[in-house]
Every structure is written in C-alpha cells, then in structure tokens.
N, C-alpha and C positions, 0 to 999 in steps of 0.2 A: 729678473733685473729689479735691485731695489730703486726706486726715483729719490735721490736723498732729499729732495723739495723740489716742491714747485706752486707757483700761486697762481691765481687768477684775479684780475680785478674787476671791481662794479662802476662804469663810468657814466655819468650824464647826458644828454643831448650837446652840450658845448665838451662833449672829452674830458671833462675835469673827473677824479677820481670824487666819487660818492663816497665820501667819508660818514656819513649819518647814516650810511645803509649798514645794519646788521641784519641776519637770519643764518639761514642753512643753504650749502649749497651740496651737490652731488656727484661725484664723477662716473662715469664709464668710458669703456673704451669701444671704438666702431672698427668693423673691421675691414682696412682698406682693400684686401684681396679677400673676394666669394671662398675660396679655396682653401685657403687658409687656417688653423684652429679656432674654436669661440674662445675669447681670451678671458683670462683669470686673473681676479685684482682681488687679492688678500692683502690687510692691515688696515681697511677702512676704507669705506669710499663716501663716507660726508663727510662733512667739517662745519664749524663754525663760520661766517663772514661776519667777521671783527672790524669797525670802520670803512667796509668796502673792498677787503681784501679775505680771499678765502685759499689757504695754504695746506697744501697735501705733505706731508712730513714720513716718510718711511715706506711708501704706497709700494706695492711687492707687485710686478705684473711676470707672471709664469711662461704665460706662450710667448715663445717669438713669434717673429712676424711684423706686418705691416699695419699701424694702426691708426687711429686718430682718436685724440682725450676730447671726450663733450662733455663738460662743467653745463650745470642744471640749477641756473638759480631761483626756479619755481614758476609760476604761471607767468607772475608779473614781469620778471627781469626775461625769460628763456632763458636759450642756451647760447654757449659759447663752444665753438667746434674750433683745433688744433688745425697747423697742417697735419702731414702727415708724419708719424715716427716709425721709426724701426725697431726693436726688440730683436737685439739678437739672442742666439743661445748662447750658456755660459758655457764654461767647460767640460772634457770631457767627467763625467764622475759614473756612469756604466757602460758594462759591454755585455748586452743581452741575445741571446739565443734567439733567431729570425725565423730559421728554416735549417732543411737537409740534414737535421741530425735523423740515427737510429735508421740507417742503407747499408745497404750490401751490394757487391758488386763482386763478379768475376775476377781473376787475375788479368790483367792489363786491359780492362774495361773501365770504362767510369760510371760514375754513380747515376743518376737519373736527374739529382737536382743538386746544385753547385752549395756547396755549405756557408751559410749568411747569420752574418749577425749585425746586431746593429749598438750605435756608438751615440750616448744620450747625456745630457747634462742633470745635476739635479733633480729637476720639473722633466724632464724627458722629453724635451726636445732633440730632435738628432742633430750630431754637432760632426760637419763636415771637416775634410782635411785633415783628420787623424790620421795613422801610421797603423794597422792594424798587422800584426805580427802571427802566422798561423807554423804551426809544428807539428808533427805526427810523436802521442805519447805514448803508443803501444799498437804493437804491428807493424806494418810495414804499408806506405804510402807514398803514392807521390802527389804534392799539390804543385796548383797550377801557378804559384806565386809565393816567396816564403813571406812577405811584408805588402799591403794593399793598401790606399788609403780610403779612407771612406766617403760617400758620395755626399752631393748637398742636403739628404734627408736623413744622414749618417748611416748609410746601410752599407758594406762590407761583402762580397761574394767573393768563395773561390772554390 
C-alpha cells in the first residue's frame, strides 16, 4: 500500500502548532497483532520537520496487517503513536505451488495430501476470496471441486 501523504505535527504546551521547530523526524510502524508479519516500509522513513510539520510523501508499506505509525521526533519532542490502521493486501498478482504436487495414487484412491496452492499479491501477502479454478491436463482425474475460493491467508486446497 502506497500512503500518498500524510503529516505529523510539532505542537506546544498551549496546542498551538510549533512553527520555529525544524529538524528530522522518523517513522515506523508497530505491530498491533504478535502474530502478524514485521512490517516493511520502503521509500523512506525520515523527513524533514519544516516549521513544525513533518510530511511522509509516497511511504510504500508491504505487509498487511494491523498497525500503528510512531513518528520520532528525537529525544527532546518523543514520539507520536497512531491509532491503529489496517494494511490490506492488494490484489491478486500470483498463484503459487503450496503443496501435494508430484503423488500417486491408485485407481479410485486418493492421494495422501489434497493439492494447495496459494493466492498472493504483489509483496506476497495472501489475498483471500479469490475464485481459484482447478482442471485435470493430462490423464484422467477427479477433483473434489472444479472452482475454490481461497481462504483468509489465500491458501486454496482441493
């Protein structure tokens, strides 16, 4: 997800914006779910603070998930922590090989582990509620489903 902007500002004791403040300030991201990926923030994570205001311009964050931006304006100011946001994934853009290829199996037996693949965006996140579409292209097969959708971590069994 690109963040096409977003700022932060520097304020005083009475709220008023610190217009006299310039420096550097820092961003990262925290991760609101343990479980979750460590997330990834390509295209910069400093910036200027120009009159009291420090603006993130094109900021790329990779993993979905559940997060919170904490802006770091150095020892003296600290930090500034978000709620929380979401990162979703984008679309789909692969369909990668999970499991249960390269089995064999008896005539009217099944295989030992159900054939999975999984449905990813871009950054490879899994990207749920896709349509996944399965066919036999040589030999003779029967699956258990001709069309599946894929689950919340984009994984596909059949």
């Amino acid at each position: 997800v690109t963040l096409s902007a977003f700022s932060f500002g520097v304020y005083d004791g009475s709220e008023n914006l610190a217009t006299s403040y310039n420096g550097v300030a820092r961003v990262t991201l925290e991760k609101a779910n343990i479980a979750q990926p460590e997330p990834v923030i390509a295209g910069g994570d400093s910036v200027d603070v120009v009159n009291g205001v420090a603006t993130w311009n094109g900021l790329v964050i990779t993993s979905a998930g559940q997060y919170r931006i904490v802006a770091d304006f150095g020892p003296v100011l600290g930090t500034y922590v978000s709620g929380i946001i979401t990162i979703a994934p984008g679309g789909p853009a692969q369909l990668l090989k999970a499991g249960g290829d390269v089995q064999a199996a008896q005539v009217t037996q099944y295989t030992a582990e159900p054939l999975r693949v999984r449905v990813t965006d871009a950054y490879g996140n899994g990207v749920s509620g896709v349509n996944v579409n399965w066919g036999v292209i040589g030999g003779s097969a029967t699956l258990g489903a001709v069309t599946v959708p894929s689950n919340d971590s984009g994984y596909v069994s059949n």
